[in-house]
Backbone as CSV, one residue per row, in Angstrom:
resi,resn,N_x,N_y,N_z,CA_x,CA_y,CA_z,C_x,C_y,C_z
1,UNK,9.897,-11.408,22.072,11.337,-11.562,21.905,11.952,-12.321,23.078
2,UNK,11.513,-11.949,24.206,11.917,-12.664,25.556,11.883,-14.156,25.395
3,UNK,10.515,-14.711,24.872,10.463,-15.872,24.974,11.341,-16.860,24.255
4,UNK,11.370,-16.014,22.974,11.806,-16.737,21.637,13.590,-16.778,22.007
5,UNK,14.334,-15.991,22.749,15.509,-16.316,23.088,16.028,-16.955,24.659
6,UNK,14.732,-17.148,25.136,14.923,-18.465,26.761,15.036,-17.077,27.830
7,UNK,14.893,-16.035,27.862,15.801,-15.807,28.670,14.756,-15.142,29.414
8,UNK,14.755,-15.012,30.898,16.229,-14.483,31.227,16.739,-16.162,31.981
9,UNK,17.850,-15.500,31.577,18.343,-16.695,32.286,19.184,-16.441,34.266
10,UNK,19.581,-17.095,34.451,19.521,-17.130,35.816,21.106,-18.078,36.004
11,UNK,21.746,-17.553,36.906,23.214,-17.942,37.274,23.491,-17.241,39.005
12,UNK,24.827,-18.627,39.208,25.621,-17.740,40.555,26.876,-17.675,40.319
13,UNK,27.036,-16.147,40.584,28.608,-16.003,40.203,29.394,-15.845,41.001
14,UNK,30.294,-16.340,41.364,31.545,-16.356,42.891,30.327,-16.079,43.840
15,UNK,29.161,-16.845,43.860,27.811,-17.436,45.076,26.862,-15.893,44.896
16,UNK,27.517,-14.931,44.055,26.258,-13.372,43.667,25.032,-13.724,42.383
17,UNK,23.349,-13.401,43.137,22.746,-14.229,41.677,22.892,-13.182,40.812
18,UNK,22.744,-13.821,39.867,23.109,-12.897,38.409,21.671,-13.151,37.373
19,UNK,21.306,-11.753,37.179,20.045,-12.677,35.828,20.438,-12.039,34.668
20,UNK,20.332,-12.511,33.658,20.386,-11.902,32.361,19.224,-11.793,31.576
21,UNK,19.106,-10.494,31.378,17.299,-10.434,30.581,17.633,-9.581,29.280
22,UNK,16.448,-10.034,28.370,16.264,-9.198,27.279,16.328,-7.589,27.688
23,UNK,16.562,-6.904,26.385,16.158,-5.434,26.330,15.193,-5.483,25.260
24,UNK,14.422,-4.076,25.251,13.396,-4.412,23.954,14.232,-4.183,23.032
25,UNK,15.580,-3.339,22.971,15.728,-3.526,21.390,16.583,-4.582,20.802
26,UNK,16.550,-5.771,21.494,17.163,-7.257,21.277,18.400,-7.562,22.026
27,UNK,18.747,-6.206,22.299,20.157,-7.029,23.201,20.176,-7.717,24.686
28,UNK,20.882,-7.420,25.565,20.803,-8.229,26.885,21.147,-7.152,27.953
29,UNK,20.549,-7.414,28.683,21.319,-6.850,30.476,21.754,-7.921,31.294
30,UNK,23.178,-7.585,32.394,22.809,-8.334,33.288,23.207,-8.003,34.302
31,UNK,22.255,-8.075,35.290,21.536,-7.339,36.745,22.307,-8.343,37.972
32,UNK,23.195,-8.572,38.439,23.719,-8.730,39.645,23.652,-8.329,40.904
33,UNK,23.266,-8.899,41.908,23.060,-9.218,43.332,24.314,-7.643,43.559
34,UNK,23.764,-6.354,43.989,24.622,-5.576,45.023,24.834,-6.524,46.686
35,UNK,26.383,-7.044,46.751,26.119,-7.534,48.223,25.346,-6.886,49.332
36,UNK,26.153,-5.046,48.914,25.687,-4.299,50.343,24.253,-4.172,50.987
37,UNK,23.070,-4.107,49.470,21.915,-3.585,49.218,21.196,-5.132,49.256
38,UNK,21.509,-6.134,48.253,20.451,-6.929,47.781,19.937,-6.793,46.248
39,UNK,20.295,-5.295,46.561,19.076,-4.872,44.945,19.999,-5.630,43.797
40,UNK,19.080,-5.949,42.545,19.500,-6.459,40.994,20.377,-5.015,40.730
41,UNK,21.532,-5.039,40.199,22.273,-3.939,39.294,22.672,-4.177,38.215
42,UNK,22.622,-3.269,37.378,23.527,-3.876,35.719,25.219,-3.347,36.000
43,UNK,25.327,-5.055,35.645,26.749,-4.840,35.753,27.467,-5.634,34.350
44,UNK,27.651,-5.260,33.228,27.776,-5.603,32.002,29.112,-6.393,32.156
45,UNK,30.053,-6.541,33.325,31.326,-7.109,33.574,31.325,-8.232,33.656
46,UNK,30.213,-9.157,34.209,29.581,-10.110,33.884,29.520,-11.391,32.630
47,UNK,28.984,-10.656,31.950,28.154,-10.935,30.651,29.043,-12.182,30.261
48,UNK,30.192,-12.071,30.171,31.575,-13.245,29.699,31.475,-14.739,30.621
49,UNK,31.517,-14.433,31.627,31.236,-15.606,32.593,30.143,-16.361,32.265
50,UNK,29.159,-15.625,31.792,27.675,-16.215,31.418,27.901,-17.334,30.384
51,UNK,28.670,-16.855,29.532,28.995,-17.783,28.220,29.843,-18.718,28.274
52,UNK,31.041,-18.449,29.249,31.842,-19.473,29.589,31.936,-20.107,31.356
53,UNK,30.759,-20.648,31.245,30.934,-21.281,32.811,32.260,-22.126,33.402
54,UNK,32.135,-21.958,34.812,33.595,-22.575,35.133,33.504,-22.932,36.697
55,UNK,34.497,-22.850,37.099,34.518,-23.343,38.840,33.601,-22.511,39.653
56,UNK,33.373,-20.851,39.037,33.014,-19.971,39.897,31.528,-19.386,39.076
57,UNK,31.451,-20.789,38.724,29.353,-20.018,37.314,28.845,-21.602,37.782
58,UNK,27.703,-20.866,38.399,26.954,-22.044,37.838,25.905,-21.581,37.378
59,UNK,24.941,-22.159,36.687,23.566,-21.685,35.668,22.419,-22.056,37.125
60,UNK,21.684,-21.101,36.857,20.639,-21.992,38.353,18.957,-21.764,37.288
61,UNK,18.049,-22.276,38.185,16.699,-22.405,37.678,16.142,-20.846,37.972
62,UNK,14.965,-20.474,37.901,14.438,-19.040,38.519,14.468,-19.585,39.867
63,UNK,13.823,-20.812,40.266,13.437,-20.806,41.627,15.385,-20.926,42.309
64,UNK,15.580,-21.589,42.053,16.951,-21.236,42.993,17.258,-20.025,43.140
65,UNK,17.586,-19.204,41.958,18.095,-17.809,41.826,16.819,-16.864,42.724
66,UNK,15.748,-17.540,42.912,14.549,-16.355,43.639,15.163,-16.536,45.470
67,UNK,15.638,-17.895,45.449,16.179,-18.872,46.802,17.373,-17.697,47.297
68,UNK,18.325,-17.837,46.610,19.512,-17.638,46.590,19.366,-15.602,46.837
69,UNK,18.468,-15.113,45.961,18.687,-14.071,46.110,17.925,-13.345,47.945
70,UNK,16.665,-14.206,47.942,16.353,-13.966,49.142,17.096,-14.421,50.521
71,UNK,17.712,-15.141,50.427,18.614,-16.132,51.171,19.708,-14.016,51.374
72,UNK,20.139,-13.790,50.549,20.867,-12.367,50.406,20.148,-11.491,51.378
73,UNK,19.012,-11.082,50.880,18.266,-10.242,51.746,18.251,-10.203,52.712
74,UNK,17.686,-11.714,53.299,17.746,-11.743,54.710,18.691,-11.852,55.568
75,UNK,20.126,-12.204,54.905,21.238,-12.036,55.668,21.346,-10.436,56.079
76,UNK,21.129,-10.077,54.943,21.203,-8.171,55.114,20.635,-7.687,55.987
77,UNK,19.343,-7.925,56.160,18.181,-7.838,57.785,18.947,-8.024,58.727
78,UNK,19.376,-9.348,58.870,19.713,-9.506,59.822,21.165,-8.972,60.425
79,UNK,22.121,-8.321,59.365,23.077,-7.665,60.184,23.073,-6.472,60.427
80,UNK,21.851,-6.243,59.276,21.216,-4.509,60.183,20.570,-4.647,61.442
81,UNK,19.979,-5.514,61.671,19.415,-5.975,63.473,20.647,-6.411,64.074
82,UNK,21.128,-6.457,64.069,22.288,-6.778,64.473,22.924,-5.678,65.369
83,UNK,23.350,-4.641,64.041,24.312,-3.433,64.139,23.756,-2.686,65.268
């Protein structure tokens, strides 16, 4: 089912990555960048932006969105070394 509908697909939303993936029973999630953490969360508030891109969506590849999300992480490291 995953394959047959492209997804997941991969976006940045106001610069947070966003992925959208299958569920098994056909519908969708989509898992957004927690700033504080890093971690993927479902945040279904989303989902609208996905469909209508604009100043603050852009669609990215996996590898950007893998970029972008680690690019997150390690900011996070580093202001816990920091603190």
């Amino acid at each position: 089912m995953a394959q047959a509908s492209g997804f997941p697909w991969y976006f940045a939303i106001d610069d947070r990555p966003v992925k959208v993936v299958a569920t098994p029973n056909g519908g969708m999630d989509v898992l957004i960048a927690n700033l504080a953490t890093g971690k993927l969360e479902r945040d279904m508030q989303y989902l609208a932006d996905c469909f209508e891109p604009g100043k603050n969506v852009q669609r990215l590849s996996e590898a950007e969105f893998n970029t972008r999300l680690a690019a997150l992480k390690a900011s996070l490291r580093d202001r816990q070394a920091d603190a």
